[in-house]
C-alpha positions as CSV (number, residue, x, y, z in Angstrom):
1,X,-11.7,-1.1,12.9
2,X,-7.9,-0.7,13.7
3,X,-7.1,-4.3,12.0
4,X,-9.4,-3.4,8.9
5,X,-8.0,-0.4,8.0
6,X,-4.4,-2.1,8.6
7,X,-5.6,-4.8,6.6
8,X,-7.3,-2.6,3.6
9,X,-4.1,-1.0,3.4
10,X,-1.8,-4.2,3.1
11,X,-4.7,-5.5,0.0
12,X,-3.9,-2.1,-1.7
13,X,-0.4,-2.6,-2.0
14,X,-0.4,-5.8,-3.1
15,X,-2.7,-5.3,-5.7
16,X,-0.7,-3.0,-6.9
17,X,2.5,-4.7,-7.0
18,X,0.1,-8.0,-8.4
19,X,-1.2,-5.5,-11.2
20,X,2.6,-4.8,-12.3
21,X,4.2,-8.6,-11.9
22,X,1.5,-9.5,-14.4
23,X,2.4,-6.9,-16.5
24,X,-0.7,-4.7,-15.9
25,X,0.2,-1.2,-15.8
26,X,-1.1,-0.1,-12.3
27,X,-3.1,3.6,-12.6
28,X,-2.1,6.7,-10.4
29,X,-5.3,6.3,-8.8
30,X,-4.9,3.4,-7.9
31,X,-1.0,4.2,-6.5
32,X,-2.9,7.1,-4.3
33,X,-5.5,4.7,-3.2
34,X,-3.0,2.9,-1.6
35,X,-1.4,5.3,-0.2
36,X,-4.3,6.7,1.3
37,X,-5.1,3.3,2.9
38,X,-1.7,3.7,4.1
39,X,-1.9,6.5,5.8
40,X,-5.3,6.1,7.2
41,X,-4.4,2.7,9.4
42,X,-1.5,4.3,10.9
43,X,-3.7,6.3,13.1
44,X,-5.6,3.4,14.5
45,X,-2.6,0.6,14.3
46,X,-0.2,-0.9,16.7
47,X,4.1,-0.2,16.5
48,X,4.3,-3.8,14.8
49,X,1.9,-2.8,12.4
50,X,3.1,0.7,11.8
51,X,6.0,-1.0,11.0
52,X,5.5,-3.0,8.1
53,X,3.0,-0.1,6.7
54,X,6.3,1.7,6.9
55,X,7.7,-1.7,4.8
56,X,4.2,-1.0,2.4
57,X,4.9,2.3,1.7
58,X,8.7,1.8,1.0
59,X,7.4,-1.5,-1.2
60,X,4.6,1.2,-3.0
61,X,7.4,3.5,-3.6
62,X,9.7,1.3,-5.6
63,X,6.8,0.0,-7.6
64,X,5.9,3.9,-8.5
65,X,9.5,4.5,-9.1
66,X,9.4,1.7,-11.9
67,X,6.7,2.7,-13.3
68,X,7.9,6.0,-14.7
């Protein structure tokens, strides 16, 4: 379950940051969807992988920062 919510959380990102390099406007639902996947798989997740959620969330935050 670990892996799936790791993984769910990775998907949410990059559709997010897919959404905006195709010039999609990406919704603040959708930006706290991925965040909550975020913050869900660090509970169940290995230091490697708490790692690059760390890298997902830095990566989220940029694309939320060019969006306003």
């Amino acid at each position: 379950m670990a892996n799936s919510l790791f993984e769910n959380a990775r998907n949410a990102v990059n559709r997010m940051t897919n959404r905006q390099n195709n010039g999609h406007a990406a919704g603040q639902q959708d930006m706290q969807a991925a965040k909550q996947a975020i913050q869900s798989a660090y509970s169940q997740c290995s230091q490697e992988e708490q790692q690059e959620l760390q890298q997902l969330e830095q990566k989220l935050d940029a694309e939320h920062n060019s969006m306003r």
